[in-house]
N, C-alpha and C positions, 0 to 999 in steps of 0.2 A: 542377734549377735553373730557376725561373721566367723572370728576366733579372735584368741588373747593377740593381743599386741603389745608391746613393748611398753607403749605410753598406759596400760590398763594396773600396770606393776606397780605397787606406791613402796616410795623410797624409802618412806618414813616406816612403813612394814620390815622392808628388807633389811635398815639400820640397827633394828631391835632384834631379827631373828639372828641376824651376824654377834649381835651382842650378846644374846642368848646361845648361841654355838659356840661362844666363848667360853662361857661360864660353866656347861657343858664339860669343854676340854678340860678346863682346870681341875672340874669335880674329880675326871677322869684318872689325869696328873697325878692329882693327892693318892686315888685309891690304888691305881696302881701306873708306874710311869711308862712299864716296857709295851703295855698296851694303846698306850697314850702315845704313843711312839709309833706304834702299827698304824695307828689309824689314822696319825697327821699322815704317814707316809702313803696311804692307800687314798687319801683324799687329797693328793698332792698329783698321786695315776691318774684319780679320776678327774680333776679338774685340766690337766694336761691332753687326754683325751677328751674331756668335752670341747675344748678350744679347737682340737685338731677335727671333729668330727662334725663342730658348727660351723666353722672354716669349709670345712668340705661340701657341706649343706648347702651354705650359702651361695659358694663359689656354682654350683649345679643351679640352687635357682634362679640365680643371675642371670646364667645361663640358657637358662629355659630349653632345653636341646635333647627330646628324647632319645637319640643317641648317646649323649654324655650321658645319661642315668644309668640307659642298658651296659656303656662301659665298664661304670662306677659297680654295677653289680657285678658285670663277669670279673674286674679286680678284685674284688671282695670276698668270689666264691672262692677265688683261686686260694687267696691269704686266707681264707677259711681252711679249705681243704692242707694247707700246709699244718693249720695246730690240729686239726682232727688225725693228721699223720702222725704226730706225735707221742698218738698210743698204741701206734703200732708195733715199739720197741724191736727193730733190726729190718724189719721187712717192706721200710719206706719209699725204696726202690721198687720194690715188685709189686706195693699198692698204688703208687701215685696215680697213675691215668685212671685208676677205678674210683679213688676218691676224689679227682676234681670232676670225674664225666658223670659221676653219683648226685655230688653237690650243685653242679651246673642245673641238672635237669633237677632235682629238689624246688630250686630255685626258681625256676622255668615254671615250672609247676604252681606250685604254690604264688607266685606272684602272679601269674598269667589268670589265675582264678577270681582271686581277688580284687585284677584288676576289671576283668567281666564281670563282676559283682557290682563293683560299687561304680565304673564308666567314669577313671579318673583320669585325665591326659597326664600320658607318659613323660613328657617335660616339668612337671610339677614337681612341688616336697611332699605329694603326697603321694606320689609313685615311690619315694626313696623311701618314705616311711614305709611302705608296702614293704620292699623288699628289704629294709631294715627287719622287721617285724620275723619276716621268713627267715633271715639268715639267724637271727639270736637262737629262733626251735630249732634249725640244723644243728644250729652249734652245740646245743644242751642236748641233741641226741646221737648225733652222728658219733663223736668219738666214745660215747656208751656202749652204743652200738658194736663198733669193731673191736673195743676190749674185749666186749662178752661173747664174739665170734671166734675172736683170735684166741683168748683165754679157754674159752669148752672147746675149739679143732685140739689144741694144746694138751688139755689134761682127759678127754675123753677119746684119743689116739686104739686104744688096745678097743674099745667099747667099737669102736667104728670100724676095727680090724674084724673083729667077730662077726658085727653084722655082715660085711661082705662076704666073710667065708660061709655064713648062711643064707646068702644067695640074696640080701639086701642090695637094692643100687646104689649109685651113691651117693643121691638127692635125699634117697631113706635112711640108708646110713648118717648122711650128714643131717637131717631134720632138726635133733633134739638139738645141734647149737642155731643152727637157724632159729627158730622158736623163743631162744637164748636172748640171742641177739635181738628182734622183735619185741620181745617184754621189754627190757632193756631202754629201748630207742622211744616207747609209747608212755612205761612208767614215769615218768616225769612230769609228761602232758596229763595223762588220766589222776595223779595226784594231786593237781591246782584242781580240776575238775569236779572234784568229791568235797573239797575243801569245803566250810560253811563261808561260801560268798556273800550271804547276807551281811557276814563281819570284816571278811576280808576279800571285794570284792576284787576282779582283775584287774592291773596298772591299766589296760588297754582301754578299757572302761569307763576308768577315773581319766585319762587324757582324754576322752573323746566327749565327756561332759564339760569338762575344763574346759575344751575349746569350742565349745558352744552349741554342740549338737544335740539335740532335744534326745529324752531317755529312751523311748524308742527307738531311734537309729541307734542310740550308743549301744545299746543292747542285741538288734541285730547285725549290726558290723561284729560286735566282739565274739559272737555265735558263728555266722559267716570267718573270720578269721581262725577261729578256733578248727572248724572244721577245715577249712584250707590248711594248715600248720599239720594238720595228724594226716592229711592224704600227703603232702609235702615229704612227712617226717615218712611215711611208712614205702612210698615209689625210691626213697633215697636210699634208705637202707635196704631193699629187695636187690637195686639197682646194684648197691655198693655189693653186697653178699656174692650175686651172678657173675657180676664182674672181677670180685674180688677171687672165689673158686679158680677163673682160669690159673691165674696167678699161683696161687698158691698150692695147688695140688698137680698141674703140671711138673713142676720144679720138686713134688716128692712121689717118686715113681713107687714107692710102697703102697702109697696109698689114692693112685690112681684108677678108673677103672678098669 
């Protein structure tokens, strides 16, 4: 088997499961309507963006142009790096070029690995899944990340004043939110990790059997990608933290060295 194709889908499956997500809704409906309401609306996003993001797909393999992909990515890190700013609350001026140049090489990273891994031409949908793949772990860690940076420089201020004046640096001084920051960015990936896979094993997993890849590969690709995603996740956030410092501690000369 190559992978699923469009003609493998039987209509007469999909007619029933539609009629069954029906029935579904209604149950919902009855029990409660305002939730029923959430979730036509949240499945209204998500069908809007799968259109917009199969559109996109397509239009790239069409294409075939491992240039258009690398594009597709650097747009994507960019629009990334804008909602990871988002938690910066005031300071999104003086973090931008450290969260796109953090998220760029995350990226870089993490795809560049993976794609030495598995020797899949850069023109393909399986290059954009690569770096589909990358960008979703940025996103679930990165703005983790700079919360828990920005939150512990915030409230451990006086803690970080002390060390300096006992002759701490101020990589040592600053450490305990770095460290912060770092669990923060990893806890999410180490939580799927621990989980009983036997029950509930990875999505990456369950697609790569789907589309026809014998269980051995499906299981070293999702091992290989696993490990790609946490060196990704961990050069980002190092990346963003170094980069972010200048920023941020030049502009408070109290707490300068």
């Amino acid at each position: 088997m190559v992978g699923m194709q469009i003609t493998d889908i039987s209509y007469w499956g999909v007619a029933v499961l539609v009629a069954l997500t029906g029935l579904v809704i209604v149950l919902l409906a009855l029990a409660n309507r305002p939730m029923m309401h959430r979730l036509l609306k949240a499945g209204v996003v998500f069908l809007i963006h799968m259109l917009l993001l199969g559109g996109s797909f397509g239009l790239l393999c069409r294409l075939g142009c491992w240039w258009a992909n690398v594009l597709w990515g650097v747009l994507m890190s960019v629009a990334l790096a804008v909602f990871v700013l988002g938690k910066a609350h005031g300071r999104r001026q003086q973090l931008l070029p450290a969260v796109i140049i953090a998220v760029l090489t995350g990226m870089a990273v993490g795809t560049g690995s993976l794609w030495a891994c598995f020797r899949i031409d850069a023109g393909t949908g399986a290059f954009l899944a690569v770096m589909a793949l990358v960008q979703v772990q940025l996103y679930a860690a990165l703005p983790l990340a700079l919360q828990a940076y920005l939150g512990s420089v915030r409230h451990t201020n006086e803690h970080y004043l002390y060390l300096r004046a006992n002759g701490a640096t101020h990589l040592e001084a600053l450490m305990p939110s770095i460290r912060y920051a770092l669990k923060a960015s990893v806890l999410p990936l180490a939580k799927g990790w621990v989980r009983p896979l036997v029950v509930t094993p990875p999505l990456l997993l369950c697609g790569l059997l789907m589309a026809g890849s014998s269980p051995v590969a499906a299981v070293l690709a999702t091992v290989l990608a696993s490990g790609a995603m946490l060196m990704a996740t961990v050069v980002a956030v190092v990346l963003l933290l170094w980069l972010a410092d200048y920023r941020l501690f030049v502009k408070l000369p109290r707490n300068s060295p």
